[in-house]
C-alpha positions in Angstrom: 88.3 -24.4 -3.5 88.0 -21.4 -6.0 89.0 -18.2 -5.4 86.0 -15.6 -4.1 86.0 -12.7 -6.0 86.9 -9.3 -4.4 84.5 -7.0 -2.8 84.6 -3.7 -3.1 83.0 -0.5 -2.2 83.0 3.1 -4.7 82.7 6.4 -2.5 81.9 9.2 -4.9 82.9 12.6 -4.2 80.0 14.0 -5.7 80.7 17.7 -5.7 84.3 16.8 -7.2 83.8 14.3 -10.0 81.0 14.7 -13.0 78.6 12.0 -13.9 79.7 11.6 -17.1 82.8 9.5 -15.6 79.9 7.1 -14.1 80.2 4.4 -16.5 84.1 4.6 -16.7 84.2 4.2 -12.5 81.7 1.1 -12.9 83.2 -0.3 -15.8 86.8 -0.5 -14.1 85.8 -1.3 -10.8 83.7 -4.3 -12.1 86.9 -5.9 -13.6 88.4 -6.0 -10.2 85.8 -7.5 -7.8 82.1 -7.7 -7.2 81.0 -3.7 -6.0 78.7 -4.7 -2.7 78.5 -0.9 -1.6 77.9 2.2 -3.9 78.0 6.0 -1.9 77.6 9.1 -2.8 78.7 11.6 -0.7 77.7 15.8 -1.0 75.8 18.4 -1.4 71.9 17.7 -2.4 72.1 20.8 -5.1 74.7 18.0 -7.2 72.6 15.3 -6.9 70.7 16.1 -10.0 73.7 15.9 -12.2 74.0 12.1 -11.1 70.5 11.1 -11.3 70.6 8.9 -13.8 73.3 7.2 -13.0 72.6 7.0 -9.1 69.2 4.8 -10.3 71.3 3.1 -13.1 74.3 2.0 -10.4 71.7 2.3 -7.3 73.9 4.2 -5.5 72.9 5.1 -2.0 73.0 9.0 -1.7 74.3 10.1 1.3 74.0 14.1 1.8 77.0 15.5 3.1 77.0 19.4 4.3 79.2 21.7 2.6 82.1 23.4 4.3 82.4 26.8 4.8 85.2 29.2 5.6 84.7 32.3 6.6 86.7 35.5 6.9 87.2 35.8 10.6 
């Protein structure tokens, strides 16, 4: 019986990686396994730097809230 490829799933950081590595992430990940599950995780205000590549990948967008530390 042959060998089933492996599935994977990409999590993106999206407030701590740029689109522009997009292609690169898909590129590499596709020459390990079959990607069943694409995330993004952050803030909504990033999401328009990846909205190309969210449609081009269809990555599911998942809106993460922003941490905050304040001063006590």
């Amino acid at each position: 019986m042959p060998e089933q490829p492996k599935r994977l799933a990409v999590l993106i950081d999206g407030e701590n990686i740029s689109a522009k590595y997009a292609d690169a992430i898909f590129d590499e990940t596709a020459s390990l396994g079959k990607v069943s599950i694409r995330r993004f995780y952050g803030d909504i205000s990033y999401v328009f730097q990846l909205l190309k590549e969210i449609d081009k990948f269809e990555i599911k967008m998942i809106w993460a809230q922003p941490h905050l530390r304040l001063k006590p």
